[in-house]
C-alpha positions as CSV (number, residue, x, y, z in Angstrom):
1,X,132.4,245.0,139.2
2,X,135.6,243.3,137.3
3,X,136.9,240.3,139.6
4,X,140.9,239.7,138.9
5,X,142.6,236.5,139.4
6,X,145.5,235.5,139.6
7,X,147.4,232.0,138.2
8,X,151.3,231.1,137.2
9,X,152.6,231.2,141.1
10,X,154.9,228.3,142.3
11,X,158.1,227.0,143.8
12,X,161.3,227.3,141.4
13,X,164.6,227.6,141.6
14,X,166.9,230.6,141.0
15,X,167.9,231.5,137.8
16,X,164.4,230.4,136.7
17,X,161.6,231.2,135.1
18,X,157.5,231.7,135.7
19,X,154.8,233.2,133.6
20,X,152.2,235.1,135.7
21,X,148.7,235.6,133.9
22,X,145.3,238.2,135.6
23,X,142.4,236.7,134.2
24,X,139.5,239.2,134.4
25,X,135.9,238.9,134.7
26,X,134.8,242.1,131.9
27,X,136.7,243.6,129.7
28,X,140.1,245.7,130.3
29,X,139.9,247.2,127.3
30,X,139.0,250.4,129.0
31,X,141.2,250.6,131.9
32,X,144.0,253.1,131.9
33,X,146.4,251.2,133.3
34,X,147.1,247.3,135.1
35,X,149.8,247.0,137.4
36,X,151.8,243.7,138.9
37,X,152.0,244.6,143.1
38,X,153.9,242.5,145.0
39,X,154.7,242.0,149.1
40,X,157.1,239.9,151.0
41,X,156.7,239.0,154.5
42,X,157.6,242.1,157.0
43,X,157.6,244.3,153.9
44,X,156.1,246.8,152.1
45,X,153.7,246.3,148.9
46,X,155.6,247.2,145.9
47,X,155.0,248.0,142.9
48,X,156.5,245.8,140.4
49,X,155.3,246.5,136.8
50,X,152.8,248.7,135.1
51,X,151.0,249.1,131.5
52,X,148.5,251.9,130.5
53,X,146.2,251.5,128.0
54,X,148.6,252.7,125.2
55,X,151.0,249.8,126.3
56,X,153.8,252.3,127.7
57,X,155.9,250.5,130.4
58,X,156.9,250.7,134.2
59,X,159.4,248.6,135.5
60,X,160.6,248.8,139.3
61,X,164.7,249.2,139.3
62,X,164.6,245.6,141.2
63,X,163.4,243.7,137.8
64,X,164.4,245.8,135.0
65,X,165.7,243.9,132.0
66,X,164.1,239.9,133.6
67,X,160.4,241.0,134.0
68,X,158.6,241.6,131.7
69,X,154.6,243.0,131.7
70,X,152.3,242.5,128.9
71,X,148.2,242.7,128.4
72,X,146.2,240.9,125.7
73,X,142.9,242.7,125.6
74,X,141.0,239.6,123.5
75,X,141.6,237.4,126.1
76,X,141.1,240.2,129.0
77,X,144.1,238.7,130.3
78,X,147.2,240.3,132.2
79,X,150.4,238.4,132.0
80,X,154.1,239.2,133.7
81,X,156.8,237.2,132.6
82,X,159.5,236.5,134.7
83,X,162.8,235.4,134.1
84,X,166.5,234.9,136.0
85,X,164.3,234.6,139.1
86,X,166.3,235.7,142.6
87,X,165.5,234.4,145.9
88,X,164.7,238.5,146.9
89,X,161.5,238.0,144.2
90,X,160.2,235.8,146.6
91,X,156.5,237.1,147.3
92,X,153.1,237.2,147.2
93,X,152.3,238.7,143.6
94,X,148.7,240.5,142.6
95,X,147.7,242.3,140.2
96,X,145.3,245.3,140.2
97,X,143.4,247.7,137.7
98,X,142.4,251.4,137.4
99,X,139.6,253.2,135.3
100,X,141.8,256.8,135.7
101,X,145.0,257.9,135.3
102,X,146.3,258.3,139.5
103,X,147.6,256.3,142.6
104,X,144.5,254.7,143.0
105,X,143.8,251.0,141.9
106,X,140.1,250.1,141.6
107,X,140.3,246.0,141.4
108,X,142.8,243.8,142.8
109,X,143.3,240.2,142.8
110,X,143.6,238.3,145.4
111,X,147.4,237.2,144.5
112,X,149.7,234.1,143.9
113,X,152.6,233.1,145.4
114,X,155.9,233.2,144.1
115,X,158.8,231.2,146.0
116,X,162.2,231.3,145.1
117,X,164.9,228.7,146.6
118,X,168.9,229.2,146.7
């Protein structure tokens, strides 16, 4: 069982920056993709960012061209960079892992929160 967990959350203002790492517990070497989720009050989880194994890139519409996804298999590490923050990307951010290629994630974190003030 690979535990996930989440670091990098915080208060900053818009137009700025955070650095979102997924530390896990084995290695992620093997999983076919990782994925960035993320879920505002009274809304929907959404999915944010995704990289498969082969590094090939998702970005939701919402953060296309300021987020940016990345994985650094020696350190089993997950990292989502995010820049020109909005107060919209206000949310509770987790990430999650598969072992297949499909909708469903096997591990999640239990997330960090990201707040962005006006």
């Amino acid at each position: 069982q690979v535990q996930l967990v989440e670091s990098g959350g915080g208060l900053v203002q818009a137009g700025g920056s955070l650095r979102l790492s997924c530390a896990a517990s084995g290695s992620i070497f093997s999983f076919n993709a990782m994925a960035w989720y993320r879920q505002a009050p009274g809304k929907e989880r959404e999915l944010v960012a995704r990289i498969s194994s082969r590094e090939i890139t998702y970005y939701a519409d919402s953060v296309k061209g300021r987020f940016t996804i990345s994985r650094d298999n020696a350190k089993n590490t997950l990292y989502l960079q995010m820049n020109s923050l909005k107060p919209d990307d206000t949310a509770m951010y987790s990430c999650a892992a598969r072992r297949y290629f499909g909708p469903i994630y096997d591990y999640w974190g239990q997330g960090t929160q990201v707040t962005v003030s006006s």
